[in-house]
N, C-alpha and C positions, 0 to 999 in steps of 0.2 A: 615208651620213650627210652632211650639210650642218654649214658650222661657224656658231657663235652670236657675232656679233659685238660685241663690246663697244665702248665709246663713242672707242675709238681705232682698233681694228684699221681695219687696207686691206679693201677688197674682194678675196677671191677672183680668179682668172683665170677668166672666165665660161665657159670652154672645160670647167672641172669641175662645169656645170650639170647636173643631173639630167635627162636625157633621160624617162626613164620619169617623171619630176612635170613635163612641160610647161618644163620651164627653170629649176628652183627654183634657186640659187645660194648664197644663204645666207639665217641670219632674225637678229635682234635690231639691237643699234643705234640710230639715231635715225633723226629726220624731218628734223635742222636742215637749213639751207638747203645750207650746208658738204658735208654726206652727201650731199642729191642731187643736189647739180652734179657731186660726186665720181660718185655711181653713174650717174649719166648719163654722164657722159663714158668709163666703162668701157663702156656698154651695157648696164646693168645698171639695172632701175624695180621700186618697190616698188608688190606689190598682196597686198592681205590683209581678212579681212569684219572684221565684229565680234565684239571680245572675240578675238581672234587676234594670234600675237606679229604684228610686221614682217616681212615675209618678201619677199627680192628675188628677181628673176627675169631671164633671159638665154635666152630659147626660141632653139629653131633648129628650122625657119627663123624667119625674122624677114619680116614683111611690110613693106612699104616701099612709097611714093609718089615717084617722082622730079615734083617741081613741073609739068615740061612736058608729063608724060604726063598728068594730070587728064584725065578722060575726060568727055566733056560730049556728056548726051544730045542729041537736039531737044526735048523737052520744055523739060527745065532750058536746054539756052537759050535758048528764049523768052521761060522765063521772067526769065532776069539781062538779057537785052533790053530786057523791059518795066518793070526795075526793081522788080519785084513786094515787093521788102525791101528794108529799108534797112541799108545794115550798117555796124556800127562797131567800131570793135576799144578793145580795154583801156577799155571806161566802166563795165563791170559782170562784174568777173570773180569774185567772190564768188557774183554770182545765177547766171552759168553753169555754177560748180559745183555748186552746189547742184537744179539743173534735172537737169543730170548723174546726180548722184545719186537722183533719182528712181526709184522702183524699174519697170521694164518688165516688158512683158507677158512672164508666164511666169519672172520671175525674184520670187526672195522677198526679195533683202534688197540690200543696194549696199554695193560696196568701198571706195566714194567716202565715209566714216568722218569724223569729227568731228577727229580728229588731223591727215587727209591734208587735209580743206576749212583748216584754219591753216594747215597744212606749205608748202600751194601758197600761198596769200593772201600770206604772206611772202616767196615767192620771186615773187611779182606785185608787189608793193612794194617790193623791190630789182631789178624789172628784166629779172627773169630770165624769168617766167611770163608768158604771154598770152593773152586770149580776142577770138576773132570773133562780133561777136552780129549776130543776123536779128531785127529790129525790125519791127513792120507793127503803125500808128497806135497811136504808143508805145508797144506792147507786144511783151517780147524773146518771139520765138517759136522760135528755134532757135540752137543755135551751137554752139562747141565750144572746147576749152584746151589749153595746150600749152607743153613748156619750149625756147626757144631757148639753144643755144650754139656760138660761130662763126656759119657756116651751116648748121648744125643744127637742124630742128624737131621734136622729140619729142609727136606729134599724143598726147592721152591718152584724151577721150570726149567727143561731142558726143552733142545733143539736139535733140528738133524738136516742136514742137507745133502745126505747120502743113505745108504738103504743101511737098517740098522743102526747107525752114529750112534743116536743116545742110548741106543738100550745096550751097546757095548760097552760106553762109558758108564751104566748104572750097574751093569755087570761088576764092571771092578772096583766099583764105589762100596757096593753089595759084599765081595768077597773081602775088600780087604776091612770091612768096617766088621764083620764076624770073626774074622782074625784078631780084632780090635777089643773084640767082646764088647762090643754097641751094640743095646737092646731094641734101637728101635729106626727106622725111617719114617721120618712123617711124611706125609704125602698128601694130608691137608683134605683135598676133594676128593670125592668117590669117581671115576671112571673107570670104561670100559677096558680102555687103555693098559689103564694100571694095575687092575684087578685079573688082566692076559697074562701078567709080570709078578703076580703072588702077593700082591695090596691084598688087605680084606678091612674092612670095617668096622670099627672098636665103638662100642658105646664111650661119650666123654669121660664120665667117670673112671671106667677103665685106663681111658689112654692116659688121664690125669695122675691116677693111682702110677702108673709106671712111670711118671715123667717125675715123679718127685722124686723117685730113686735115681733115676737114670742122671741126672741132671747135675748131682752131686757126687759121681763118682769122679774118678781123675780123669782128665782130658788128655787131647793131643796136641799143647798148643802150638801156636807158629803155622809156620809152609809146613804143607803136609809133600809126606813123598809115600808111595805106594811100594809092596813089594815086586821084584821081581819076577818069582814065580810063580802068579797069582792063578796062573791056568795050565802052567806047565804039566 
């Protein structure tokens, strides 16, 4: 059994996550901003569909991006060469969740939920939440979002509606968060996807052991702005 948390309990030690449901740790609670700066910083993010209570999670392993590893095809870099998109961060973090939540092929419904599109929007407004968008002739074609804290980046979902979009946009998330001296990108679930992209799989222990350092060094608060020369 998992406990039901009410609008004050702590979170659980994620160490008592249900291995056999994927990492469930606990359900109920809230979306305030308060809760998930808390459940992040435990390692602990909520995902749940529709019409479902809240339900947080703590998988082991844990996938993770160290910034420097980004793995970059020759495709994709010719293409960040050629500039092929234009990318901006925090102008439209609203549309990129909402892109997000687009339902994909072979999937019927999205986690990405009317409660969690406010939840983040308000932690994008205090600072906390950020997106990378892929622009080409005004139009956002790819990107993705994400909560920083410390040098912490908890990647959540990107999107792409053009060839490459978001692995452009995780490109420059990538370079300029190693620039940043950010330890870590979480990336939460193991895929193939992501693992093509230099993910690899931390036992929790590990990725916990690193999030209590990471988490408490100095941040970058506010709108974030990227550098210039990130690929020059």
């Amino acid at each position: 059994m998992i406990p039901w948390l009410s609008a004050t309990d702590p979170f659980p030690d994620p160490a008592t996550a249900l291995r056999e449901a994927g990492g469930l740790v606990a359900a109920g609670a809230d979306l305030s901003p308060a809760r998930l700066l808390a459940a992040y910083r435990c390692g602990i993010f909520p995902w749940f569909g529709p019409g479902e209570p809240i339900l947080w999670w703590s998988p082991d392993p844990r996938m993770v991006l160290l910034p420097a590893a980004f793995r970059t095809s020759r495709s994709l870099a010719r293409r960040l060469r050629r500039g092929d998109y234009a990318v901006r961060v925090d102008t439209a973090f609203e549309a990129v969740m909402r892109a997000c939540a687009e339902p994909r092929p072979g999937q019927r419904g999205t986690w990405i939920v009317e409660p969690m599109i406010r939840a983040y929007d308000r932690l994008h407004a205090l600072g906390h939440a950020h997106s990378v968008e892929a622009w080409r002739d005004g139009e956002l074609v790819g990107g993705l979002y994400g909560v920083a804290i410390g040098r912490m980046f908890y990647g959540e979902s990107m999107f792409s509606r053009a060839s490459d979009a978001s692995k452009v946009a995780l490109a420059h998330l990538a370079r300029q968060l190693a620039r940043w001296d950010y330890g870590l990108i979480d990336c939460q679930m193991e895929t193939a996807h992501l693992a093509s992209l230099g993910a690899v799989p931390i036992a929790r222990d590990e990725f916990m052991a690193r999030l209590e350092v990471l988490v408490n060094l100095p941040h970058h608060p506010g709108k974030w702005s990227f550098d210039d020369d990130l690929f020059d």
